[in-house]
N, C-alpha and C positions, 0 to 999 in steps of 0.2 A: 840727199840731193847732191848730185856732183857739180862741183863748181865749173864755172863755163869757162870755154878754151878758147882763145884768142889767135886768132893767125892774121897777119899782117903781109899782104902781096905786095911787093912794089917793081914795080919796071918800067924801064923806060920810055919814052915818048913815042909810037911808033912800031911798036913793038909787038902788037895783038894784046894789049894790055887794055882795052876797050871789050872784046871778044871776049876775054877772060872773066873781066868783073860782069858784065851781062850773064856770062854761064852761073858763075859761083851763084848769082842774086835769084835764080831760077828755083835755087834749092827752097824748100820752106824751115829747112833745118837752119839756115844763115840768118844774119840779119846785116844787112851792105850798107852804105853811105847809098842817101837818094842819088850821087852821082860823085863820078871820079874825082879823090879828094883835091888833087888841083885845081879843081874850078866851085871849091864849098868858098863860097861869100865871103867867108873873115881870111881867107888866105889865097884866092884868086889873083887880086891884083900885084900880090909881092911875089907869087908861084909863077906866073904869066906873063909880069912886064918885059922881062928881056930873058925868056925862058932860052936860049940859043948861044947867051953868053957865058960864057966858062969862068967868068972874072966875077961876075956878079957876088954882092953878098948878100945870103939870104939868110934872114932871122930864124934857122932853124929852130932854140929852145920855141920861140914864141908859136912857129905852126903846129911844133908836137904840141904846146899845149891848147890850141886848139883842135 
């Protein structure tokens, strides 16, 4: 059995990065996030709050590990 491959998309806000993840999740070969990882529950409110400021700090270690 070959071990499974991992590809990680990321783009930015505005981007046709919505259009994208809907195509990829079309496949039955994938398996996607029920929906675009910035808005998954345990990291919406700190991905969101002040998504437009450039200053902000975001707990990245913490979202990758969710």
């Amino acid at each position: 059995m070959t071990a499974p491959t991992y590809l990680f998309i990321l783009c930015p806000p505005y981007s046709g990065s919505t259009l994208l993840w809907r195509l990829v999740a079309t496949s039955s070969n994938v398996s996607v996030l029920p929906a675009e990882g910035q808005f998954l529950p345990e990291v919406k409110d700190e991905m969101r709050a002040a998504a437009w400021e450039p200053d902000v700090d975001v707990s990245w270690p913490r979202i990758k590990e969710v």
